[in-house]
Biopython code that builds the backbone (N, CA, C, O; Angstrom):
import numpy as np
from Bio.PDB.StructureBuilder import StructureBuilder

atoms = [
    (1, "UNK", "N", (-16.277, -35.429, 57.126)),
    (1, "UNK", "CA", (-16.795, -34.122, 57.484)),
    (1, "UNK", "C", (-17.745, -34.261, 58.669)),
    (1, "UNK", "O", (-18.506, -35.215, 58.830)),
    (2, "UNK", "N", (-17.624, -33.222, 59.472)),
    (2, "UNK", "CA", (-18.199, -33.436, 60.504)),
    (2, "UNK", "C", (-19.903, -32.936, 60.431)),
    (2, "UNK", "O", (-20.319, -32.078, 59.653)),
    (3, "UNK", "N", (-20.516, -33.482, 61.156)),
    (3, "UNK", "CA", (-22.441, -33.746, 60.411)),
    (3, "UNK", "C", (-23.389, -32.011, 61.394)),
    (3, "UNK", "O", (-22.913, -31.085, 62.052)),
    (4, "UNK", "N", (-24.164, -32.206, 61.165)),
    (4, "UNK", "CA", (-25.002, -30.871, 62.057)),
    (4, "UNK", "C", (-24.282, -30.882, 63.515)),
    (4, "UNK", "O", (-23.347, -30.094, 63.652)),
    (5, "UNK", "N", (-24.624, -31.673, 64.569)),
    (5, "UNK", "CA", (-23.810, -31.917, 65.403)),
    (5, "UNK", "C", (-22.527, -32.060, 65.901)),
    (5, "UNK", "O", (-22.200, -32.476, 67.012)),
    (6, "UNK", "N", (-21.622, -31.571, 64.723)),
    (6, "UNK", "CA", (-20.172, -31.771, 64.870)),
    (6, "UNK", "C", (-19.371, -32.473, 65.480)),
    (6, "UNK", "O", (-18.302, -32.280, 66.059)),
    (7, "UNK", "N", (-20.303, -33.689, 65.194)),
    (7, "UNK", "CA", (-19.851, -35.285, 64.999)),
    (7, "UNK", "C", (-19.783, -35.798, 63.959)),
    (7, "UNK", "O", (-20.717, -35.957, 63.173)),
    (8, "UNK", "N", (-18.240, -36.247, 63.766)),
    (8, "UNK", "CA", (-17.748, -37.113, 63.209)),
    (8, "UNK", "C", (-18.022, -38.389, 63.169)),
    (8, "UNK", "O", (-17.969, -39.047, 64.209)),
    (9, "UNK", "N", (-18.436, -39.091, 61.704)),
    (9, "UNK", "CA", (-18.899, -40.332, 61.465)),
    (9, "UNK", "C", (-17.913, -41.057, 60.436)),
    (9, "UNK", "O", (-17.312, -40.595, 59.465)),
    (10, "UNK", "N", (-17.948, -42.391, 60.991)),
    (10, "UNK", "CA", (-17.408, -43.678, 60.413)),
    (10, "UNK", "C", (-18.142, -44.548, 60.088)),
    (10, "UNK", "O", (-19.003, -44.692, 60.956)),
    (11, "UNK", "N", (-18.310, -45.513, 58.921)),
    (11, "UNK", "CA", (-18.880, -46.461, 58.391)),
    (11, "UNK", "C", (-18.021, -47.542, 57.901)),
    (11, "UNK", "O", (-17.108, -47.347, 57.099)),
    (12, "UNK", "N", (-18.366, -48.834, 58.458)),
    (12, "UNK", "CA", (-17.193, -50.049, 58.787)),
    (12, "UNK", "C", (-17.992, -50.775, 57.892)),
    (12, "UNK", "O", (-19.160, -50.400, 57.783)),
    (13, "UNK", "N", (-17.710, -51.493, 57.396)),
    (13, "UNK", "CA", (-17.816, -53.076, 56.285)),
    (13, "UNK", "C", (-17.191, -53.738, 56.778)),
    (13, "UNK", "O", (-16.148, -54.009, 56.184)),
    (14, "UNK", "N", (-17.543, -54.708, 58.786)),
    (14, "UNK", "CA", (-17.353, -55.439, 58.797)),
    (14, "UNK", "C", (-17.112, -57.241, 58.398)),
    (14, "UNK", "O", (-16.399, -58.180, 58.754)),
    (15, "UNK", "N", (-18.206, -56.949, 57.451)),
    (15, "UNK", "CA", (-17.911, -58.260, 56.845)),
    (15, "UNK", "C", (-16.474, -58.255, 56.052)),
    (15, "UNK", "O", (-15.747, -59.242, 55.931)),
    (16, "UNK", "N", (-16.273, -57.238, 55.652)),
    (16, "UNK", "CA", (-15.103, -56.893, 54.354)),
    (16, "UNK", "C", (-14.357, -56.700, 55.297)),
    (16, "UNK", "O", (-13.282, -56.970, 54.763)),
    (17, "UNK", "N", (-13.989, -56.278, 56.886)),
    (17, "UNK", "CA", (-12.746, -56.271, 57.760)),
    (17, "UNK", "C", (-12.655, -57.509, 58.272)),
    (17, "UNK", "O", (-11.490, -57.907, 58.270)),
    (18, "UNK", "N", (-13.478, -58.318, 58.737)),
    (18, "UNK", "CA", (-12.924, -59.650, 58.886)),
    (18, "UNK", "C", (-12.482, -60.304, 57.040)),
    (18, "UNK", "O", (-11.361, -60.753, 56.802)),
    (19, "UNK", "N", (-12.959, -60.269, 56.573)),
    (19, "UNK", "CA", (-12.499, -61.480, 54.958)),
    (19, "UNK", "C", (-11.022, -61.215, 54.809)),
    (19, "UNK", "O", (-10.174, -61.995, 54.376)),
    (20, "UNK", "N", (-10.812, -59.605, 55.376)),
    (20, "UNK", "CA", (-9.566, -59.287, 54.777)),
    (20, "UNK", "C", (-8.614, -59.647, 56.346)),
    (20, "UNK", "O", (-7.400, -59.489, 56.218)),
    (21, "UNK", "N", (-8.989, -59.999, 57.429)),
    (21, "UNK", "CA", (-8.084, -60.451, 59.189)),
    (21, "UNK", "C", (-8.220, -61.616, 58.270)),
    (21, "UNK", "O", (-7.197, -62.229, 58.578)),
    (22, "UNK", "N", (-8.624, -62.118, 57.625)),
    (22, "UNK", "CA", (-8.600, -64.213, 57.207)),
    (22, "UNK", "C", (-7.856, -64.338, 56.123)),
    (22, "UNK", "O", (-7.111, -65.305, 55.967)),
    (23, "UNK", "N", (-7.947, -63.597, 55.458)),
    (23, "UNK", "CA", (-6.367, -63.455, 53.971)),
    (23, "UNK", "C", (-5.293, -62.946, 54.904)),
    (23, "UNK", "O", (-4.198, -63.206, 54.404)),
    (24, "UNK", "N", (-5.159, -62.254, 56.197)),
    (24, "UNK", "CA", (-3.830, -62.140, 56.780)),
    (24, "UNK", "C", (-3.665, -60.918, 56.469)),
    (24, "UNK", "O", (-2.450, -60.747, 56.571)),
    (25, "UNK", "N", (-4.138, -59.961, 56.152)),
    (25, "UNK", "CA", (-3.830, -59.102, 55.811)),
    (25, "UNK", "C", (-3.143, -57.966, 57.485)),
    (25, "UNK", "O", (-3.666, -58.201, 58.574)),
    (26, "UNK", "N", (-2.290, -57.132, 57.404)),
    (26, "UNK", "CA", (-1.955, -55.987, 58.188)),
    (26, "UNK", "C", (-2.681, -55.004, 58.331)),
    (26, "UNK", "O", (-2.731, -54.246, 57.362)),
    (27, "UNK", "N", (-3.376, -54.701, 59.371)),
    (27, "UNK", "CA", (-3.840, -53.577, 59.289)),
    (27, "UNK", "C", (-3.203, -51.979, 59.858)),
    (27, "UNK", "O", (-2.385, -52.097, 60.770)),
    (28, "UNK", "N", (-3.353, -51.250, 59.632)),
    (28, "UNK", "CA", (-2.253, -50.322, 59.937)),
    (28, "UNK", "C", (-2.319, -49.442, 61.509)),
    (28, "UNK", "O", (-3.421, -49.461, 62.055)),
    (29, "UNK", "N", (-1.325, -48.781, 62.139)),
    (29, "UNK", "CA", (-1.497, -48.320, 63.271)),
    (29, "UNK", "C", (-3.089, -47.581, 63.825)),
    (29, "UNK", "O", (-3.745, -47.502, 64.864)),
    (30, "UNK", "N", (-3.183, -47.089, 62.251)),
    (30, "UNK", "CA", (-4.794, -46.078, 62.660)),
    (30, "UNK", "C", (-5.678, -46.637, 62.867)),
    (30, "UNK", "O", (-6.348, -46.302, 63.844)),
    (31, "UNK", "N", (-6.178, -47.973, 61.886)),
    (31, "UNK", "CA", (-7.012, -49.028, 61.789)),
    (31, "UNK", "C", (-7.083, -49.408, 62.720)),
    (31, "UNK", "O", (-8.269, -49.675, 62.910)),
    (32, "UNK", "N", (-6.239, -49.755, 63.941)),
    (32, "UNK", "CA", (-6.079, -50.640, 65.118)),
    (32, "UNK", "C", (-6.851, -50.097, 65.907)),
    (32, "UNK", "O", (-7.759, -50.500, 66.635)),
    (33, "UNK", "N", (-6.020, -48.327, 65.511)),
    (33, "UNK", "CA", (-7.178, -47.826, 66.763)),
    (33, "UNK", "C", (-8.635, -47.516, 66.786)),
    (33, "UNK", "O", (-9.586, -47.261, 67.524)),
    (34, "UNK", "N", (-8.370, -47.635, 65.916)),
    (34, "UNK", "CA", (-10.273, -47.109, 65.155)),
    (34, "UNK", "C", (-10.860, -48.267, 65.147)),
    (34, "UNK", "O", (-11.965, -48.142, 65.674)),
    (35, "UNK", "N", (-10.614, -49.615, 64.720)),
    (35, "UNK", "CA", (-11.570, -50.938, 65.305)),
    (35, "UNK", "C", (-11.315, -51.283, 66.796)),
    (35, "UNK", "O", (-12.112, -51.937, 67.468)),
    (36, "UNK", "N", (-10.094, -50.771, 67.276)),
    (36, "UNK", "CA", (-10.356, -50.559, 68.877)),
    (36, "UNK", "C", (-11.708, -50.164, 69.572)),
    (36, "UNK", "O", (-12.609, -50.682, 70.231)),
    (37, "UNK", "N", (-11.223, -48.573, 68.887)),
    (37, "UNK", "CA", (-12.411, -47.835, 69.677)),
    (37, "UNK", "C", (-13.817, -48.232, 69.513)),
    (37, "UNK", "O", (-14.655, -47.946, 70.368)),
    (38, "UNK", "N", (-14.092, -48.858, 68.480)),
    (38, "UNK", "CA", (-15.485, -49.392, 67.593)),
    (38, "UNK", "C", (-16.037, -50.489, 68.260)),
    (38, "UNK", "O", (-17.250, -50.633, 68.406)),
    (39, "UNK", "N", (-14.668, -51.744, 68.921)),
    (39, "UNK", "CA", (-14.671, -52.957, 69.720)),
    (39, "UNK", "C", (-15.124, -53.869, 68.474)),
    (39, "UNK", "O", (-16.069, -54.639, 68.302)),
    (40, "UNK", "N", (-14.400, -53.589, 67.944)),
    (40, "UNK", "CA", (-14.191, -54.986, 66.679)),
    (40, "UNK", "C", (-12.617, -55.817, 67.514)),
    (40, "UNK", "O", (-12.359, -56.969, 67.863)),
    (41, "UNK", "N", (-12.104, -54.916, 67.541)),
    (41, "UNK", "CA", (-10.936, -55.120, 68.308)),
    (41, "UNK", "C", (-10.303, -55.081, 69.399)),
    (41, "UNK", "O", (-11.027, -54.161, 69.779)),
    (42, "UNK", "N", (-9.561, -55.241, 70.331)),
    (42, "UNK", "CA", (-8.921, -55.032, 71.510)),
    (42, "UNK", "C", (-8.653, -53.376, 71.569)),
    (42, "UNK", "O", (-8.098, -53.078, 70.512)),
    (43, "UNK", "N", (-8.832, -52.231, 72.377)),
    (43, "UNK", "CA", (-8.226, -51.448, 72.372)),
    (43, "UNK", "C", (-6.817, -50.776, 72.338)),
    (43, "UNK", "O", (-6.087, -50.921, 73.318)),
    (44, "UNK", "N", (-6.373, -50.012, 71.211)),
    (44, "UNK", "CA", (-4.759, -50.389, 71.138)),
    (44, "UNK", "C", (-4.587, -49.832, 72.447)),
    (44, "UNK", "O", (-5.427, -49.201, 73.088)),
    (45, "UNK", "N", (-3.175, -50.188, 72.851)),
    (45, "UNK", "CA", (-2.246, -49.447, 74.114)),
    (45, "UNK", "C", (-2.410, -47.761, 74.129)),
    (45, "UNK", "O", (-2.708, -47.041, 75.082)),
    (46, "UNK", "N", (-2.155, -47.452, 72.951)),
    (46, "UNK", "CA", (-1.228, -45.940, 72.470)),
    (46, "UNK", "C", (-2.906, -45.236, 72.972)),
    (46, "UNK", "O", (-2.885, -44.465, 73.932)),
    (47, "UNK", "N", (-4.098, -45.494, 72.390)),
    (47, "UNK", "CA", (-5.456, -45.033, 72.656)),
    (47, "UNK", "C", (-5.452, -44.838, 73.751)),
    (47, "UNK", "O", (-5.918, -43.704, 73.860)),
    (48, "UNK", "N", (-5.077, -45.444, 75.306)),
    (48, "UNK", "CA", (-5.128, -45.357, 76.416)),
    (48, "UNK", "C", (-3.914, -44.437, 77.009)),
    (48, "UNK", "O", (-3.923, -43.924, 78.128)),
    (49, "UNK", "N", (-3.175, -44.358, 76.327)),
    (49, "UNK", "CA", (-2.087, -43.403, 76.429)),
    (49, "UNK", "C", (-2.030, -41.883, 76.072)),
    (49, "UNK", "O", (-1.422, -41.025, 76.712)),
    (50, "UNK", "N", (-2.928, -41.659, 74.696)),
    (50, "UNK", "CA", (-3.427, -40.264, 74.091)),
    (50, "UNK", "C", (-4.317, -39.600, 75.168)),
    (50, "UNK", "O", (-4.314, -38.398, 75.434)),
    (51, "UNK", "N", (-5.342, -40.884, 75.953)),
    (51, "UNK", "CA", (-6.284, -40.251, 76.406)),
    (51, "UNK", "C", (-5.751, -39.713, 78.028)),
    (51, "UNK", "O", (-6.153, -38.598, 78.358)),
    (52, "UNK", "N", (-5.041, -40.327, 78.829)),
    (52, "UNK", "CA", (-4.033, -39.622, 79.538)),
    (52, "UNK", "C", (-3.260, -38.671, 79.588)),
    (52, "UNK", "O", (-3.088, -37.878, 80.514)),
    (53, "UNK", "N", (-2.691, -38.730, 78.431)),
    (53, "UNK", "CA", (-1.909, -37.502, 78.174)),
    (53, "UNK", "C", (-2.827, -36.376, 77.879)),
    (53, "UNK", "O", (-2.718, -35.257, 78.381)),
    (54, "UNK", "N", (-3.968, -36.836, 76.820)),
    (54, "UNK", "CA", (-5.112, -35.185, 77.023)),
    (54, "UNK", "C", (-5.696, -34.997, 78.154)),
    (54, "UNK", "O", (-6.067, -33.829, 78.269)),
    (55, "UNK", "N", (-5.898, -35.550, 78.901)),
    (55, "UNK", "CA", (-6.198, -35.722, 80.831)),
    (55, "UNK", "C", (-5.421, -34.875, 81.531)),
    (55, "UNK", "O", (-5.976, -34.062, 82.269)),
    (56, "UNK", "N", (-4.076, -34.906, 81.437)),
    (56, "UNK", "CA", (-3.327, -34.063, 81.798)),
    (56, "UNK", "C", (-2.865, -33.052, 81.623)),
    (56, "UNK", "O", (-2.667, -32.309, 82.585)),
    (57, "UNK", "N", (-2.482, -32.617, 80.141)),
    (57, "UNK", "CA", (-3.046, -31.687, 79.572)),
    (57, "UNK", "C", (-3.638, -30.653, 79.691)),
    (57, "UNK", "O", (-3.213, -29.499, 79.636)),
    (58, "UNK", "N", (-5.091, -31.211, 79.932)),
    (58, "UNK", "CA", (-5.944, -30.461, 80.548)),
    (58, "UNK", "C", (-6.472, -29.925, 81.759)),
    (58, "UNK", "O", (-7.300, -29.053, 82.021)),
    (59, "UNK", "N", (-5.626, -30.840, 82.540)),
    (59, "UNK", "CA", (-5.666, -30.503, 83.748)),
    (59, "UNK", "C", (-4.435, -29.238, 83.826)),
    (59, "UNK", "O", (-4.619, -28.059, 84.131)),
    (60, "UNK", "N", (-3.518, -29.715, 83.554)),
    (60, "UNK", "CA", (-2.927, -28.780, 83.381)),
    (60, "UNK", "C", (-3.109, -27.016, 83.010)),
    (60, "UNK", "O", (-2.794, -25.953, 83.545)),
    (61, "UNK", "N", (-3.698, -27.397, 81.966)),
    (61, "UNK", "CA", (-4.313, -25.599, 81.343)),
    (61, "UNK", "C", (-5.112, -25.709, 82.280)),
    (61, "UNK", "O", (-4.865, -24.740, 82.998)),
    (62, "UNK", "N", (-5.944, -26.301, 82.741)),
    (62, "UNK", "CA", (-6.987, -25.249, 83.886)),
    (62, "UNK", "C", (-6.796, -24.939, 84.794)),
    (62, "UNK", "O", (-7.747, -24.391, 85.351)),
    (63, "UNK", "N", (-5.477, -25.050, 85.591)),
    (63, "UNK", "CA", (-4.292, -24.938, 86.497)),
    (63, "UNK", "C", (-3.971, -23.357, 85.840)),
    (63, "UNK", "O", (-4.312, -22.343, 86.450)),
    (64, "UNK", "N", (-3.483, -23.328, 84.919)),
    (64, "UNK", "CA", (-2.931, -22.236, 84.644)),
    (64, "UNK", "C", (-3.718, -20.863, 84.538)),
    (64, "UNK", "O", (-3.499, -19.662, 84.697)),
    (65, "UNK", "N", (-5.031, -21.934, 84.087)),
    (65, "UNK", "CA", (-6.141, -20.420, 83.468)),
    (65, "UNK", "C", (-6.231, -20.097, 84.952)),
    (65, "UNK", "O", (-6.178, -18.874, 85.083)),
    (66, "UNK", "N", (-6.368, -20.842, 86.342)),
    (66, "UNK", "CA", (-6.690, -20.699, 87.724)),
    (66, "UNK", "C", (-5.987, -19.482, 88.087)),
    (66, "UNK", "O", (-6.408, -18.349, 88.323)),
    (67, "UNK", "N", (-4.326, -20.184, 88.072)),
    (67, "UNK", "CA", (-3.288, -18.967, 88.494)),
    (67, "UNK", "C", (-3.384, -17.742, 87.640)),
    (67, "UNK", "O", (-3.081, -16.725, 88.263)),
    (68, "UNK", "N", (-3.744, -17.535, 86.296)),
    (68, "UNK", "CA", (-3.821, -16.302, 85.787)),
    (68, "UNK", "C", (-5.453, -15.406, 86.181)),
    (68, "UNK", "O", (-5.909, -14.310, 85.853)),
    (69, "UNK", "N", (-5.827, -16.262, 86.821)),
    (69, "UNK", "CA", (-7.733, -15.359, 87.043)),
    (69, "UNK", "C", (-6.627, -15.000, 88.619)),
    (69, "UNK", "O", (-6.245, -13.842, 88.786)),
    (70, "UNK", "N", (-6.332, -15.806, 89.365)),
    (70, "UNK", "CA", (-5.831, -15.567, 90.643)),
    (70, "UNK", "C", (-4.855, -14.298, 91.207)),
    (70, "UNK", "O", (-4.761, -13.750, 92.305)),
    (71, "UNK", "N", (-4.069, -14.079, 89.693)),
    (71, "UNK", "CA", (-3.344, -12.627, 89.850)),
    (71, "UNK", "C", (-1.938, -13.049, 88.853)),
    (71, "UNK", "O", (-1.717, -13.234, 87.657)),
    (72, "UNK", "N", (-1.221, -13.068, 90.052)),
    (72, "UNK", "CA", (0.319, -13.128, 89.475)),
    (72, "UNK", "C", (0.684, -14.696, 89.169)),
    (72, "UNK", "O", (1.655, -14.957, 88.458)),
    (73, "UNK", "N", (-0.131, -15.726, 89.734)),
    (73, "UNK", "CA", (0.570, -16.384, 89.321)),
    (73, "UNK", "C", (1.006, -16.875, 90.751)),
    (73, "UNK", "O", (1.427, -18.032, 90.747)),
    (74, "UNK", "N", (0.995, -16.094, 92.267)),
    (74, "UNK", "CA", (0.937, -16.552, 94.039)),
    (74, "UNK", "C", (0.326, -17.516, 93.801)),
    (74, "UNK", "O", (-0.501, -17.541, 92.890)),
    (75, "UNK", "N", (0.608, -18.610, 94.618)),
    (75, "UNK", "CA", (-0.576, -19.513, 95.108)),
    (75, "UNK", "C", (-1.412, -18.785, 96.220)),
    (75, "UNK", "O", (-0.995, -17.951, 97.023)),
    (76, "UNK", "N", (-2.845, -19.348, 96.074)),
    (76, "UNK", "CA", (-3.753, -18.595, 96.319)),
    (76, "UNK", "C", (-3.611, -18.430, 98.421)),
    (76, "UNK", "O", (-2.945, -19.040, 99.257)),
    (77, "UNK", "N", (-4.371, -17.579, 98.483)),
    (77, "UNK", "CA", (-3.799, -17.111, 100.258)),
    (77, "UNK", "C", (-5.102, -18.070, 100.933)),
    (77, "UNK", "O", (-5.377, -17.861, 102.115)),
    (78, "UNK", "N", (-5.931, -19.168, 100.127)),
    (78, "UNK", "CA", (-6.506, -20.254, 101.248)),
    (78, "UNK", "C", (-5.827, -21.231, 101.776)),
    (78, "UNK", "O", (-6.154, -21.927, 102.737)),
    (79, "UNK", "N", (-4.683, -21.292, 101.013)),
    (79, "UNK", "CA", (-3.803, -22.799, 101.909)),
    (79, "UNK", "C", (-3.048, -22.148, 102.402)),
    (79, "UNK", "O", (-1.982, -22.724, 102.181)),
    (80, "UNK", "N", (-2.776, -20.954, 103.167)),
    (80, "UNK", "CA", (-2.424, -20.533, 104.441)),
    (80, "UNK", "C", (-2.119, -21.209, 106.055)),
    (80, "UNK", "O", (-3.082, -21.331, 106.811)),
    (81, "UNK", "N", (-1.002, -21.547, 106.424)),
    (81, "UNK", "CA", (-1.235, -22.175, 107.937)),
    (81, "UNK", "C", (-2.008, -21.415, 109.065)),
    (81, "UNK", "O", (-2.150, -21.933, 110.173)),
]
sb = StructureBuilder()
sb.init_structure("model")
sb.init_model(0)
sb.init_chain("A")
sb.init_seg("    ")
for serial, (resi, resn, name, xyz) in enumerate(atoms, 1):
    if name == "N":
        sb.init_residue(resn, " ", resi, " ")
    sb.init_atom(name, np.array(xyz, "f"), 0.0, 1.0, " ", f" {name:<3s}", serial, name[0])
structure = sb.get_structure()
């Protein structure tokens, strides 16, 4: 649940995530990314990939919100020759 700040919190038992990397254990796609992001771990690939794709994304919608404040949807009459 997210706290006053509507931030989201995690609490790691690193000692208990390494005991269990030394029994061999698998950890699962989410885990990877979440001790990624934490830097227990290497950052997965896919993490660097989500965050691109919401990059663009977003660039995207604010492109659009542009052309809809702008009118129809013309590109705007400053890049004119």
């Amino acid at each position: 649940m997210p706290n006053a700040d509507n931030q989201k919190l995690v609490s790691l038992n690193v000692e208990r995530v390494r005991y269990w990397m030394g029994q061999g254990a698998f950890f699962s796609q989410g885990l990877q990314k979440l001790l990624g992001i934490v830097g227990f771990l290497p950052i997965h690939p896919e993490t660097y990939r989500d965050g691109w794709r919401a990059r663009f994304k977003e660039a995207e919608e604010a492109k659009k919100a542009q052309e809809k404040v702008d009118g129809d949807g013309a590109p705007s009459s400053s890049a004119s020759s």
